[in-house]
C-alpha positions in Angstrom: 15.0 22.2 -49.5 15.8 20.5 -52.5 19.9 20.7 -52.0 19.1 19.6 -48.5 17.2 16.4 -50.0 20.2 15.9 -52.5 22.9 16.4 -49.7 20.9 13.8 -47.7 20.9 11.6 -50.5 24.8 11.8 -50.4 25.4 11.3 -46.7 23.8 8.3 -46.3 26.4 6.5 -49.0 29.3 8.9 -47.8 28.6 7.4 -44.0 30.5 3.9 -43.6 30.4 1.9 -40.8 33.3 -0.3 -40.9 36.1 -0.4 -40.5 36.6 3.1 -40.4 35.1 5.7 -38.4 32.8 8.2 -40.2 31.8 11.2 -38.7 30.7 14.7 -39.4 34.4 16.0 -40.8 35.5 12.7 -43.3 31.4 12.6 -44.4 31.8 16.5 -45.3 34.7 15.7 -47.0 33.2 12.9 -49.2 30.5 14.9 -49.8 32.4 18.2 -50.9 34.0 15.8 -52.8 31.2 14.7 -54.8 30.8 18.2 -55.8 27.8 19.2 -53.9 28.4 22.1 -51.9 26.6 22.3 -48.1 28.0 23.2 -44.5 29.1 21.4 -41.8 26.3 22.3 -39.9 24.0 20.6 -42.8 25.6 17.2 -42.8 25.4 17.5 -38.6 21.7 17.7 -38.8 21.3 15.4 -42.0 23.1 12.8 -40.1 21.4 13.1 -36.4 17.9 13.1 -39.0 19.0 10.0 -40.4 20.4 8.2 -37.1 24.1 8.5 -38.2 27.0 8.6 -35.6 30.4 8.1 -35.8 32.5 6.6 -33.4 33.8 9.3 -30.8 37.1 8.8 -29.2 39.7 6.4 -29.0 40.7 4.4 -26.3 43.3 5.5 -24.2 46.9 3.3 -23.6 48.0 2.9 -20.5 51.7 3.2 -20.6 52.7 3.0 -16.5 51.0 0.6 -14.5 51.8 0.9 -10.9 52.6 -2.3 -8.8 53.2 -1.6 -4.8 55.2 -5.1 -4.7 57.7 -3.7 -7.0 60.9 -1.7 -5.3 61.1 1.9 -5.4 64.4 2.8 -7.2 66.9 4.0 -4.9 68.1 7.9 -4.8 71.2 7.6 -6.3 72.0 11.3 -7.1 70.9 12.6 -3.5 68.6 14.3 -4.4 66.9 16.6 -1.6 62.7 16.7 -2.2 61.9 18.2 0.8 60.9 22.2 1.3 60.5 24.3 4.2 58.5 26.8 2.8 55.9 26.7 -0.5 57.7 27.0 -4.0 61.1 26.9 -2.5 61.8 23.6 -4.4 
């Protein structure tokens, strides 16, 4: 109990807000750091005990946006798409 009450004392600190994100994994890593040694599973529950959350995922780029006014490139190498049969093509 008492390395759990000193491991607590070190995630609080160890969790930043901004600018960066600071979850489980880089609050584990500041606190192994520090030389006190606890789990992953420890700093999980320290954190979700003391409200702490980093900031899950990233937001996704959309590289192709579709636009129905645009032309459709013609086939220039002839290609043939269709298939008479399932996996033929």
């Amino acid at each position: 109990m008492r390395r759990a009450r000193a491991a607590g004392r070190a995630v609080l600190p160890a969790h930043r807000p901004e600018p960066r994100r600071y979850g489980v994994p880089r609050v584990l890593a500041d606190v192994l750091a520090e030389g006190i040694a606890i789990g992953r599973r420890t700093v999980t529950r320290l954190m979700q005990e003391l409200g702490l959350a980093g900031i899950s995922g990233r937001k996704r780029v959309r590289t192709t946006i579709f636009d129905p006014s645009h032309p459709v490139a013609d086939n220039v190498l002839n290609r043939d798409f269709t298939a008479q049969k399932p996996d033929q093509r």
